[in-house]
MOPAC internal coordinates of N, CA, C and O (Angstrom, degrees):
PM7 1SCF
backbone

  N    0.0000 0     0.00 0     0.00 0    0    0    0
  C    1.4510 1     0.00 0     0.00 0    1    0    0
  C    1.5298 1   111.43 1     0.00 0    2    1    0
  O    1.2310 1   114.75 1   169.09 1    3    2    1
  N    0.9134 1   127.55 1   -10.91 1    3    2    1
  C    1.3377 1   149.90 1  -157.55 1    5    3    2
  C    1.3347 1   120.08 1   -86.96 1    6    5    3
  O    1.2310 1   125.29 1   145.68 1    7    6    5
  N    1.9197 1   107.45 1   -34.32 1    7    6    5
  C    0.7931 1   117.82 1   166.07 1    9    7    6
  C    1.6383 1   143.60 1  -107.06 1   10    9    7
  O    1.2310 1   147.27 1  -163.71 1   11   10    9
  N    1.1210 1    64.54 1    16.29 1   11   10    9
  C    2.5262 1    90.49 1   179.84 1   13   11   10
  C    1.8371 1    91.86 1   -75.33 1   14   13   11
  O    1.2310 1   131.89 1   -45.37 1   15   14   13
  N    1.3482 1    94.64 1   134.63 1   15   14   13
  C    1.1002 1   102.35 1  -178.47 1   17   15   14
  C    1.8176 1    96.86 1   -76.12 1   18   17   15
  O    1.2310 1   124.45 1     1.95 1   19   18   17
  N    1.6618 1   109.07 1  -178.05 1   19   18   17
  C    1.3069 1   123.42 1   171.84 1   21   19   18
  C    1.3860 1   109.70 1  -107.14 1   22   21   19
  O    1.2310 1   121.95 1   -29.15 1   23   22   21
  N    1.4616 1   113.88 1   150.85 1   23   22   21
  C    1.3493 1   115.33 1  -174.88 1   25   23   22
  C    2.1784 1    91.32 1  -142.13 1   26   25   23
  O    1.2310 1   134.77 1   -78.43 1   27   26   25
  N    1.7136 1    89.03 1   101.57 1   27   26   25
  C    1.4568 1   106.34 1   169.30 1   29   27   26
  C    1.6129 1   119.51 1   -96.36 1   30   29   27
  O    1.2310 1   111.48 1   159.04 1   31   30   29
  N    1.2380 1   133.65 1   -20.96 1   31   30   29
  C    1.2427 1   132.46 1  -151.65 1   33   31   30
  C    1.8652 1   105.05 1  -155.54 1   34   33   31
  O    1.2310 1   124.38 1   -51.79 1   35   34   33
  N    0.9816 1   109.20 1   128.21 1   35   34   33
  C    1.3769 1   120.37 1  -170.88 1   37   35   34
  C    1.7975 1   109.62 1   -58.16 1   38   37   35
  O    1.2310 1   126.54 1   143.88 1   39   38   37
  N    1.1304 1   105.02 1   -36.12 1   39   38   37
  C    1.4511 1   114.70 1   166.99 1   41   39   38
  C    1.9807 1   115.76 1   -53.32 1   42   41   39
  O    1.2310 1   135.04 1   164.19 1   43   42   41
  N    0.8136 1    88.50 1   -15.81 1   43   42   41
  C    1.5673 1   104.19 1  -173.22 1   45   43   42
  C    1.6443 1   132.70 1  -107.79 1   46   45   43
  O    1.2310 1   133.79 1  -176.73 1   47   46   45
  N    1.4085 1    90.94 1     3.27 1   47   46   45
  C    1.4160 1   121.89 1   157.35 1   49   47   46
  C    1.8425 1   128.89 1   -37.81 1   50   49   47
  O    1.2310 1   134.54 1   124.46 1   51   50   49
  N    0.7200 1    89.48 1   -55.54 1   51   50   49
  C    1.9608 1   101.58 1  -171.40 1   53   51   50
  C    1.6552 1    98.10 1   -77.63 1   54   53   51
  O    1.2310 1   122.18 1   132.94 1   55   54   53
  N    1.4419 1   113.44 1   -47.06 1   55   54   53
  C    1.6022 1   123.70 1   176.57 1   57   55   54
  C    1.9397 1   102.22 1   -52.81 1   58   57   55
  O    1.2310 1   128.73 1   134.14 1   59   58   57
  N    1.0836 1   100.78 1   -45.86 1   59   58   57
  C    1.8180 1   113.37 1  -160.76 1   61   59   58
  C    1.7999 1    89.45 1   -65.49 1   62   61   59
  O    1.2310 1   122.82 1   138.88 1   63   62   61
  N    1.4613 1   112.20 1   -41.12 1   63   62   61
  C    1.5371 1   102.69 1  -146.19 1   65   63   62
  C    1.4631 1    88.31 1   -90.50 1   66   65   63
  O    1.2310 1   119.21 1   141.32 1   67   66   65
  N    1.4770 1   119.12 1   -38.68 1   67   66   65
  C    1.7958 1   111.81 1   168.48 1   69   67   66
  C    1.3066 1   113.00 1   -45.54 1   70   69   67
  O    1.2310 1   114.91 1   119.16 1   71   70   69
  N    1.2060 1   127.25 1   -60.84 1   71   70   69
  C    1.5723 1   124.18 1   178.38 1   73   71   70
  C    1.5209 1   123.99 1   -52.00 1   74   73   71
  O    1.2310 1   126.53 1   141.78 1   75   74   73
  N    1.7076 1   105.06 1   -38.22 1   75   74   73
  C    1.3682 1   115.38 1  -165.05 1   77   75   74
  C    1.7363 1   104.46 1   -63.60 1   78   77   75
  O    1.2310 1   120.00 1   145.12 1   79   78   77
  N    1.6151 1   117.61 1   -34.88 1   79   78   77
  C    1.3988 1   124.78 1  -159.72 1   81   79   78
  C    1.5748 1    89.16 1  -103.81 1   82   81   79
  O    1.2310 1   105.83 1   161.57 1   83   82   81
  N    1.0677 1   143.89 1   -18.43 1   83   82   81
  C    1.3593 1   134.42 1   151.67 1   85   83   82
  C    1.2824 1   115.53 1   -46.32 1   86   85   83
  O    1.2310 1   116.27 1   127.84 1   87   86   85
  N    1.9159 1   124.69 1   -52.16 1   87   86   85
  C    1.4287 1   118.17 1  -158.79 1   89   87   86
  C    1.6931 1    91.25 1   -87.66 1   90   89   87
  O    1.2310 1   108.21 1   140.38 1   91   90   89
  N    1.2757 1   139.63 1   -39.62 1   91   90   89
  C    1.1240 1   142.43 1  -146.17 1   93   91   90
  C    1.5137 1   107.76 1   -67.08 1   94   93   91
  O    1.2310 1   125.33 1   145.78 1   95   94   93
  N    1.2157 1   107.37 1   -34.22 1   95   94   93
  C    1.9716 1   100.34 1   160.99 1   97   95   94
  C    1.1112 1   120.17 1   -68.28 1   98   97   95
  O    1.2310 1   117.98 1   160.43 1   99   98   97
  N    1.0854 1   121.45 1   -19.57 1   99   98   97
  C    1.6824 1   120.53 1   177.43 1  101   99   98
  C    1.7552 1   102.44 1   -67.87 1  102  101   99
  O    1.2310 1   122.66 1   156.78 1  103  102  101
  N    0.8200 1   112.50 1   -23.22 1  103  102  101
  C    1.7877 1   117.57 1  -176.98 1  105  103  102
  C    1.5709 1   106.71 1   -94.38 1  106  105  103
  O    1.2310 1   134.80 1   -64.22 1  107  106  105
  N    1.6887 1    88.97 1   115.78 1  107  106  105
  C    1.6286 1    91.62 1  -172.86 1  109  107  106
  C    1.7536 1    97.38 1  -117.64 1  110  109  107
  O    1.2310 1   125.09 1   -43.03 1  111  110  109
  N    1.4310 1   107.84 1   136.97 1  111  110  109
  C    1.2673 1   134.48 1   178.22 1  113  111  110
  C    1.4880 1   120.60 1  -120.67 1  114  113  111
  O    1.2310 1   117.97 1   -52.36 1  115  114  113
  N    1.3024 1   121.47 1   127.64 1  115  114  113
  C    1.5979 1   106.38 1   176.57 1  117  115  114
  C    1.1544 1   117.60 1  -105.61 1  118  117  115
  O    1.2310 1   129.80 1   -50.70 1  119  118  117
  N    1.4445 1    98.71 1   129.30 1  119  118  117
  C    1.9805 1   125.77 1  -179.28 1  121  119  118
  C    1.9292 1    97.44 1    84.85 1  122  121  119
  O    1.2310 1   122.56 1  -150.44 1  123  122  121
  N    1.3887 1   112.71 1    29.56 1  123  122  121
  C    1.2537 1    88.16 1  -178.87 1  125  123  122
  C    1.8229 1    91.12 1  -131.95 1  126  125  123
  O    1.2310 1   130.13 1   -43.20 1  127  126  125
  N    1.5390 1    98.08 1   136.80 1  127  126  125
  C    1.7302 1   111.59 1   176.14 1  129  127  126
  C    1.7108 1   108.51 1   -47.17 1  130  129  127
  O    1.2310 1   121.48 1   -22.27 1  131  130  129
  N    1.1035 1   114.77 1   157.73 1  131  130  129
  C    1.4184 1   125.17 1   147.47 1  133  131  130
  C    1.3629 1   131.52 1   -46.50 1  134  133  131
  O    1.2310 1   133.95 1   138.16 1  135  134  133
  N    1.3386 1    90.63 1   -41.84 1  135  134  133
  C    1.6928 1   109.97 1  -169.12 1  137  135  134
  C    1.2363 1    95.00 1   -80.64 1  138  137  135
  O    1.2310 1   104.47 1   146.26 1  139  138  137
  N    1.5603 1   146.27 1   -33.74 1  139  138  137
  C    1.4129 1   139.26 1   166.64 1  141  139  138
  C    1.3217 1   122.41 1   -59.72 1  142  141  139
  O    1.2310 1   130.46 1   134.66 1  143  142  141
  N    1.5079 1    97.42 1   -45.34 1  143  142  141
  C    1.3548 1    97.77 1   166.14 1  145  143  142
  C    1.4166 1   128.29 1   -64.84 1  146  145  143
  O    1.2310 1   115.89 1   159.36 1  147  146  145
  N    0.9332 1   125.41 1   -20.64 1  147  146  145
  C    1.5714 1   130.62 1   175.72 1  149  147  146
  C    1.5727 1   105.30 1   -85.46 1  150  149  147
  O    1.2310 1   119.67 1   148.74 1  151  150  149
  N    1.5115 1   118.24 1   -31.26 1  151  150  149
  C    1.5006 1   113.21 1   169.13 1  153  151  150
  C    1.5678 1   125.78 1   -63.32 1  154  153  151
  O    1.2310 1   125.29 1   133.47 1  155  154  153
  N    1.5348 1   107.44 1   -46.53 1  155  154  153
  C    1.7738 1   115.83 1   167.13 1  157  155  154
  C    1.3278 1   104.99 1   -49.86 1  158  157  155
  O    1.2310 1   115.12 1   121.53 1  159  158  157
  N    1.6950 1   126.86 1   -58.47 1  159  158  157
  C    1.2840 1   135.42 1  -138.02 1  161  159  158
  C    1.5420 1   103.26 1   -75.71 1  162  161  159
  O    1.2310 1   125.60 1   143.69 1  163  162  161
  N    1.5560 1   106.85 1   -36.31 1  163  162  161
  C    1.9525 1   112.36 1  -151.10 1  165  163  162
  C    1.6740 1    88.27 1   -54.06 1  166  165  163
  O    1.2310 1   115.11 1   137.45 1  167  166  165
  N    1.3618 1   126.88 1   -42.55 1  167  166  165
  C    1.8517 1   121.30 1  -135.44 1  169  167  166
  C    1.7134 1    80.13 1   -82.12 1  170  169  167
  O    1.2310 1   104.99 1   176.67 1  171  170  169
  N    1.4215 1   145.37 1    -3.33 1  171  170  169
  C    1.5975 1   123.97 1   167.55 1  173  171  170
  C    1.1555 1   100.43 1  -105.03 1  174  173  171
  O    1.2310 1   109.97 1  -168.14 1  175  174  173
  N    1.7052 1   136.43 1    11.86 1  175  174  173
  C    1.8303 1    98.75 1   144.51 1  177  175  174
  C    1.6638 1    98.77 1   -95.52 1  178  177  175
  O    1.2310 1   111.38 1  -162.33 1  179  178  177
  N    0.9607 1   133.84 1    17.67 1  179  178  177
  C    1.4677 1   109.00 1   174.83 1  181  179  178
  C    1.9803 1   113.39 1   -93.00 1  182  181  179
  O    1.2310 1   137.34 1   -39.03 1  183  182  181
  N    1.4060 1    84.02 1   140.97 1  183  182  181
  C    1.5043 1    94.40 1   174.91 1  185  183  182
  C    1.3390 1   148.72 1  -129.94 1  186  185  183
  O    1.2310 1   103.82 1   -46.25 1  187  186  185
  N    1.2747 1   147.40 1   133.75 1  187  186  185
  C    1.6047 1   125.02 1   176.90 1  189  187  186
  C    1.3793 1    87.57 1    69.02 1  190  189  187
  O    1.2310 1   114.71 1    11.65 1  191  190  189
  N    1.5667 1   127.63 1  -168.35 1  191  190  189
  C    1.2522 1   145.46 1  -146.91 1  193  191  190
  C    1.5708 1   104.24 1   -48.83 1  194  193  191
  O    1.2310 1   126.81 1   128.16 1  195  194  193
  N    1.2363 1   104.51 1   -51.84 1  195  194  193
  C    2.1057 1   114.10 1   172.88 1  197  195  194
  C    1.9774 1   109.86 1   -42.42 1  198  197  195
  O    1.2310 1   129.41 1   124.18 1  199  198  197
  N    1.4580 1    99.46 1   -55.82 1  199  198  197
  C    1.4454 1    92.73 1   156.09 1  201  199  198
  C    1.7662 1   136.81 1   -47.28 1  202  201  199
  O    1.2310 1   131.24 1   129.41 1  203  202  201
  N    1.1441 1    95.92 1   -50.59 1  203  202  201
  C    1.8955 1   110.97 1  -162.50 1  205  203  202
  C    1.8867 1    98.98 1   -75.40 1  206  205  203
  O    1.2310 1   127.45 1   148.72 1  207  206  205
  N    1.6673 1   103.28 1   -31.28 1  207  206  205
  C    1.5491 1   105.02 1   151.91 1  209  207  206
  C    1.8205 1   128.38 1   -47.44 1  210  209  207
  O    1.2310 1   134.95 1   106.79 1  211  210  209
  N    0.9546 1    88.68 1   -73.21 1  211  210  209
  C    1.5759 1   107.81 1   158.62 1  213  211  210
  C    1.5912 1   113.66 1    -9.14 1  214  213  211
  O    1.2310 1   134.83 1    91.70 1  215  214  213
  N    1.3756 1    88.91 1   -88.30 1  215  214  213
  C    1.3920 1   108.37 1   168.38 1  217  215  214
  C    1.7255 1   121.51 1   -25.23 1  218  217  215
  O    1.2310 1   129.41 1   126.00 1  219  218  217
  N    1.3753 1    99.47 1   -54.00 1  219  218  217
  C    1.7119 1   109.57 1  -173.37 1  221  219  218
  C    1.4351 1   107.20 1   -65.22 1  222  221  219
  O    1.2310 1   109.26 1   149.76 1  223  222  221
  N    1.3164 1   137.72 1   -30.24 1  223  222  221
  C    1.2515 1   140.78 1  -143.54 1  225  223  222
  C    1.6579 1   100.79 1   -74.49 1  226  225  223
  O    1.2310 1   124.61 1   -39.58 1  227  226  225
  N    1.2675 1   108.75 1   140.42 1  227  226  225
  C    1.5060 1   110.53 1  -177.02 1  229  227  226
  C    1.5191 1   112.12 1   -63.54 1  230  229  227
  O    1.2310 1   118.39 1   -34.76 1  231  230  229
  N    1.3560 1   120.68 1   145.24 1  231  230  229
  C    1.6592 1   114.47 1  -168.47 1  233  231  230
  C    1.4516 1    93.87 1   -65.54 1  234  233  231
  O    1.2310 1   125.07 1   -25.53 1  235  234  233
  N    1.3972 1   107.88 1   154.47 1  235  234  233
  C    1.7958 1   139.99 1  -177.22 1  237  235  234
  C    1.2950 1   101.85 1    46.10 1  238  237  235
  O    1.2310 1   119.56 1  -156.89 1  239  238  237
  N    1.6976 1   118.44 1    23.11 1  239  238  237
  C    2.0058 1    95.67 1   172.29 1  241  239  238
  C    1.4297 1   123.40 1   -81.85 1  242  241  239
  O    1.2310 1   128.05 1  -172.93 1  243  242  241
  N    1.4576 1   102.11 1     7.07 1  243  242  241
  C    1.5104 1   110.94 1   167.79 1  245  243  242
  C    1.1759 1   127.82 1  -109.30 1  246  245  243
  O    1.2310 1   114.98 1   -54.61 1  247  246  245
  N    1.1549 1   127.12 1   125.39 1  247  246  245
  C    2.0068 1   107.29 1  -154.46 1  249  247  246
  C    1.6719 1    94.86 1  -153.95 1  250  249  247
  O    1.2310 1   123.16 1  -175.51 1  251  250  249
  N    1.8345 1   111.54 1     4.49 1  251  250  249
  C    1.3872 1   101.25 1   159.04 1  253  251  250
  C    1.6434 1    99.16 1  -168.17 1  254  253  251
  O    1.2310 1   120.10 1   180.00 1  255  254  253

């Protein structure tokens, strides 16, 4: 967990998602996709306002 980057500022988007799919193979899970793993993982780099967004989003309107 330690190593997910942070994502503070909307400008910082493309940087967050290069890093994010770089560290996310390093995390090994058994019987579980990548793509799950990147779904649990994304909501701990978000932060400050990117978080409190988060938060607002209607339950399941994100599904990829």
């Amino acid at each position: 967990m330690q190593m997910l980057p942070e994502f503070m500022r909307l400008e910082d988007v493309y940087l967050l998602l290069r890093e994010f799919k770089e560290v996310c193979p390093m995390m090994h899970f058994l019987h579980i996709s990548i793509e799950v793993v990147r779904m649990k993982l994304i909501s701990f780099t978000l932060k400050d306002s990117v978080k409190h967004w988060m938060y607002d989003l209607v339950a399941n309107s994100v599904t990829s």
